[in-house]
C-alpha positions in Angstrom: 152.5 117.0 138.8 150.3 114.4 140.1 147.9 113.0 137.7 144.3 113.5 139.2 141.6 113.3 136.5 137.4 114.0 136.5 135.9 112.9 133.5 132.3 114.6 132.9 130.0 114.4 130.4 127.2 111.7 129.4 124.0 111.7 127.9 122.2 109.4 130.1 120.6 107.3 126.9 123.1 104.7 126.6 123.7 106.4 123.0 127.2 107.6 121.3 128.5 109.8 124.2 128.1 107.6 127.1 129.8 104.9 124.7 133.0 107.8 124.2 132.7 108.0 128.0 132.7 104.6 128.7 135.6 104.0 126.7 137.6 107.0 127.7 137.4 106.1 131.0 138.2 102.4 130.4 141.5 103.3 128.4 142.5 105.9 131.6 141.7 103.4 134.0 144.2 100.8 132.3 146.9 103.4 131.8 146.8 103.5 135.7 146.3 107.4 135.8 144.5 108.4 138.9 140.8 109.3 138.4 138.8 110.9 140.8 134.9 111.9 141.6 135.2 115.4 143.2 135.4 118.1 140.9 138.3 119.8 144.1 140.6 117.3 143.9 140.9 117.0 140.2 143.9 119.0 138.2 142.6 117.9 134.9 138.8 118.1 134.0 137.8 116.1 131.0 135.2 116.3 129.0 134.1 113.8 126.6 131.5 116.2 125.4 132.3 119.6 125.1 129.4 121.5 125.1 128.9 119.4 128.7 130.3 122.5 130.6 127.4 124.8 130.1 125.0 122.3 132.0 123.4 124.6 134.5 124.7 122.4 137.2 128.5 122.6 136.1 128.4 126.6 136.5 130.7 126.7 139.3 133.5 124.7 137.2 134.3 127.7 135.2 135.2 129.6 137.8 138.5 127.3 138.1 139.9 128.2 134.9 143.5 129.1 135.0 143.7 126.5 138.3 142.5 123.4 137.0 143.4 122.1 133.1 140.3 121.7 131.2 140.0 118.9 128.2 137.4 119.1 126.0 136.5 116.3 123.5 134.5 117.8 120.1 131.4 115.4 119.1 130.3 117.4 115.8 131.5 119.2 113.2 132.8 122.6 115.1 132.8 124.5 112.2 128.6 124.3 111.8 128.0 125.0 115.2 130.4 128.0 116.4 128.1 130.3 117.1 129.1 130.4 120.8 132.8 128.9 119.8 134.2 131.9 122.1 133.0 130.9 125.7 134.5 127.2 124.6 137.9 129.1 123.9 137.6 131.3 126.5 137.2 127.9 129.2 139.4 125.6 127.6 143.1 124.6 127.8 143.4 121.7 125.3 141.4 120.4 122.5 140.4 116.5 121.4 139.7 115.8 118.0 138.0 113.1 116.3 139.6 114.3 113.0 141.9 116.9 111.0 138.7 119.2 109.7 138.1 120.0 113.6 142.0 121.1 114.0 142.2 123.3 111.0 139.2 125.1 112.5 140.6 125.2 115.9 143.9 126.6 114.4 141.9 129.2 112.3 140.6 130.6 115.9 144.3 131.3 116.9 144.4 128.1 119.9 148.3 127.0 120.1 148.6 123.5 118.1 150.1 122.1 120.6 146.6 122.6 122.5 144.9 120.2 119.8 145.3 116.5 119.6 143.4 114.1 117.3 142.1 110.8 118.2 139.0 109.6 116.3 136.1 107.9 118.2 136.7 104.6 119.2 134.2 101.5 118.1 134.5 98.3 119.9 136.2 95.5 118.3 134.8 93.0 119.6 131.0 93.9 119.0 131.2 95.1 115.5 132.5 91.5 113.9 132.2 89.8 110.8 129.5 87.4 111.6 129.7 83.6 109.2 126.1 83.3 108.8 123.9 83.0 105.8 121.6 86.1 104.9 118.4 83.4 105.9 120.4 82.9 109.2 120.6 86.5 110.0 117.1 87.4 109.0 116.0 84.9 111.3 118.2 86.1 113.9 116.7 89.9 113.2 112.5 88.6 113.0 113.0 89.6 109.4 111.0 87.1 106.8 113.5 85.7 104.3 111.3 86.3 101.1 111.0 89.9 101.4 114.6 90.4 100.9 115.6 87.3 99.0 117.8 88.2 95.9 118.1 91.8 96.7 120.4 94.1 97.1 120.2 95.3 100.5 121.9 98.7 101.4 121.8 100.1 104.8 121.2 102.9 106.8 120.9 103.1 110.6 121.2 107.0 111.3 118.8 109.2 113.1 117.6 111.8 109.9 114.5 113.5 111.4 114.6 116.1 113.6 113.7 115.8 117.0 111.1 119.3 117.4 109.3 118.0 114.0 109.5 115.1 112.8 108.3 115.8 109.1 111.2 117.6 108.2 115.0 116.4 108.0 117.7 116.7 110.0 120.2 119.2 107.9 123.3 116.9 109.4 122.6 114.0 107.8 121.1 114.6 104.5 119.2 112.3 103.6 117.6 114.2 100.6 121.0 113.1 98.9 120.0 109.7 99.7 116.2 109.9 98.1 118.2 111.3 95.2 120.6 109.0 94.8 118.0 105.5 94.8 115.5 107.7 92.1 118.2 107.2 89.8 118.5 103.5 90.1 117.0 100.4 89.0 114.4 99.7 91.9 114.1 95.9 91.4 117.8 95.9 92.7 117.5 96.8 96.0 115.8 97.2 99.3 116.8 100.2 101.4 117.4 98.3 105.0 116.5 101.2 107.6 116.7 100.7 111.6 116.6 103.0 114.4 114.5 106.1 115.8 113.4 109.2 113.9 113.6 107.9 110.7 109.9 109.6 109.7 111.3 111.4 106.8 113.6 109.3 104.8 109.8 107.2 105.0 108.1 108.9 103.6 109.8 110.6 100.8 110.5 106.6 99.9 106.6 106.2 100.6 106.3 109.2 98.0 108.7 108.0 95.4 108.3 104.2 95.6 111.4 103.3 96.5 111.8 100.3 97.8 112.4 100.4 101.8 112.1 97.7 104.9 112.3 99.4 108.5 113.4 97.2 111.0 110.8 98.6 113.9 107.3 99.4 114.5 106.2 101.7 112.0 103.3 102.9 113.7 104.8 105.3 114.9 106.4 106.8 111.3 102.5 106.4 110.5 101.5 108.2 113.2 104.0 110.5 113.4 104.9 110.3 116.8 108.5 110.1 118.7 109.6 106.8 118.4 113.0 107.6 120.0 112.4 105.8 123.0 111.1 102.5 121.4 113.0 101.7 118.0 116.2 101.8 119.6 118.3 98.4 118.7 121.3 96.8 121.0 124.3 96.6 119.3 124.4 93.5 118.6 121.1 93.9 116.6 122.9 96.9 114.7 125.9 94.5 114.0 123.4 91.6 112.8 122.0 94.4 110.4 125.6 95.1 109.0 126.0 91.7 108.3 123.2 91.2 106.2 123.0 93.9 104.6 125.3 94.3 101.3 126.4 97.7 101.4 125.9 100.9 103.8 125.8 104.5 103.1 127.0 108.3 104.6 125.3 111.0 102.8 126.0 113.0 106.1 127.3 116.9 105.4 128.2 117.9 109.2 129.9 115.1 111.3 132.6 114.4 113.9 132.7 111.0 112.8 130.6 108.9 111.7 131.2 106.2 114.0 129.2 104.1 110.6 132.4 103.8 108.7 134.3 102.4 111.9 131.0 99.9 112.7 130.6 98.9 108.8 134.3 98.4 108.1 135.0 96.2 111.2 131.9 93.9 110.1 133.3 93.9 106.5 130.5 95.9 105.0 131.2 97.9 101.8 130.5 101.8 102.7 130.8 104.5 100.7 130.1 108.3 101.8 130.6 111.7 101.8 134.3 113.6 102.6 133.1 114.1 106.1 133.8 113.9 109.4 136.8 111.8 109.9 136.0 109.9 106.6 139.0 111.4 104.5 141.0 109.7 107.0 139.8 106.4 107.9 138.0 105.4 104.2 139.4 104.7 101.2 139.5 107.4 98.4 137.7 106.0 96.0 134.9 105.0 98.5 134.3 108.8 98.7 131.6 110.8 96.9 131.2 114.4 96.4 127.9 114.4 94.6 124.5 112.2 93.3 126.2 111.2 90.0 129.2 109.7 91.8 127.6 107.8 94.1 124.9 106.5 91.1 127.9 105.6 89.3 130.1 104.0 92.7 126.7 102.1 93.9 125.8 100.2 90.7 129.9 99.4 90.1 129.8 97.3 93.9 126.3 95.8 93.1 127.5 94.6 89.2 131.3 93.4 90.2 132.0 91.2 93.3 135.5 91.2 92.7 135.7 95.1 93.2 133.3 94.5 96.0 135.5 92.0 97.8 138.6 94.3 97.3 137.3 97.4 99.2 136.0 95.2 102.0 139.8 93.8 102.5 142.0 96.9 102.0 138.8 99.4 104.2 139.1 96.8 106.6 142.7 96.6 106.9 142.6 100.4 107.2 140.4 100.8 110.1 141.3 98.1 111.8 145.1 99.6 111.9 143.3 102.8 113.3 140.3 101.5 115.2 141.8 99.2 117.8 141.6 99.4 121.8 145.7 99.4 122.4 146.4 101.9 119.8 143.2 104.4 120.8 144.7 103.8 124.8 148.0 104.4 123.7 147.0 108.0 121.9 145.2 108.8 125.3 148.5 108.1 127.3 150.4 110.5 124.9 147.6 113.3 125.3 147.4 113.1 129.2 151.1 112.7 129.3 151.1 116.0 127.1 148.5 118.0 129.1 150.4 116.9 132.4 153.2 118.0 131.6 152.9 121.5 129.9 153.4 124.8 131.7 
């Protein structure tokens, strides 16, 4: 048949899905397939968020299944948020997944594998870079004074962790009561926890509550006040690569992902991360980069801040990893297969 394709779905904030869609539609654009803006003349509609087909303005869309090939690309981790998995089955014709835990799910609510293709979120290249600057260079670069974080340890996290109707209490995804658990059981005059981005009220304070040492690139007013700061402590990505850069290591103590795009970002920059088995992490980090617990992460965290050598080594071989994975030709080329696939089934 002839190739004509509708992508849908954005969230209007310049954030992670209008980066998917951006990218999606780049890679179909340079494969030559045909994309077009009315929903009629489509034959595949593609998704690059799935839940995207309930918006109250998409309504008459459903009433085209069985005529039109619906593709639907899964941001989270399905398995924590199936309540209303049926409707998705019951509208769609072929699955995207960023990784193999969103598959064996699929496959455990009877959808044909040959339905289900994987291709983890893309990251681009050529923003998230090794930078050749000094850590006084970069802190410079980031408004950051020098002496604050001179001779520390600096370990990194840039995830949203507070939830968005209250802002006092975490956000169950990411964890971050691991995280305040992990850095009471370490020596304090190591490190400085490097925080940046929006909603990070709780994480604050419980570091506020425990002493651990913390600097939040932002205005903290807001954490103080505790008001929505979503709209104002948003960084560029090139401020979030500057942060990977200085900082010496970066950590995932997610529990429900589809990625995180963080081990893409930190391993193109050359950042040591280490996380839990989730999301796509099994696949794309190293083994023993991978923590199922406090103790193991205590006991991986002070082995990179004690031995450079070790540290050095998972930077290489992480970064030779993703790299392999996380490139522009190879994600196209896995978008040509699944198009090609979808095109041509019956």
């Amino acid at each position: 048949m002839s190739i004509k394709i509708k992508i849908i779905g954005k969230d209007g904030a310049g954030w992670s899905v209008d980066s998917d869609r951006f990218f999606n539609e780049k890679a179909i654009n340079e494969l030559n397939f045909k994309t077009v803006k009315c929903f009629f003349n489509a034959n595949i509609i593609y998704s690059v968020w799935y839940s995207y087909i309930f918006r109250k303005k998409l309504l008459y869309y459903r009433l085209f299944k069985g005529k039109k090939k619906f593709v639907f690309i899964i941001t989270n981790d399905i398995e924590d948020n199936n309540k209303n998995i049926d409707k998705y089955i019951n509208i769609t014709d072929f699955w995207i997944c960023a990784n193999n835990k969103q598959k064996k799910y699929l496959l455990t609510q009877n959808i044909d594998k040959n339905k289900i293709f994987i291709n983890p979120f893309y990251v681009d290249e050529k923003t998230f870079i090794k930078i050749n600057s000094s850590k006084k260079e970069l802190s410079k670069k980031l408004g950051i004074n020098y002496d604050t974080i001179k001779g520390k340890f600096l370990i990194g996290s840039f995830q949203r962790d507070s939830r968005g109707d209250d802002l006092t209490k975490p956000k169950w995804h990411k964890n971050p009561e691991l995280l305040i658990e992990i850095f009471k059981n370490i020596d304090k005059n190591k490190f400085i926890l490097l925080f940046a981005g929006p909603r990070r009220h709780f994480i604050i304070n419980e570091c506020r509550k425990y002493n651990i040492p913390y600097l939040f690139i932002g205005n903290e007013t807001y954490i103080d006040e505790i008001k929505d700061d979503v709209k104002i402590n948003i960084l560029s990505k090139k401020d979030i690569n500057l942060l990977y850069n200085l900082i010496d290591l970066y950590i995932v103590t997610s529990v429900s992902e589809g990625g995180p795009k963080a081990i893409i970002e930190a391993s193109l920059t050359k950042t040591p991360i280490i996380s839990t088995p989730v999301g796509f992490v099994p696949e794309l980090l190293l083994n023993e980069l991978i923590c199922e617990n406090k103790d193991e992460f205590v006991i991986l965290l002070n082995k990179i801040i004690e031995n450079n050598d070790y540290r050095n080594k998972i930077i290489h071989e992480n970064h030779k990893k993703v790299s392999k994975i996380n490139n522009f030709e190879a994600y196209k080329q896995r978008i040509k297969h699944i198009i090609e696939a979808i095109s041509n089934d019956r």
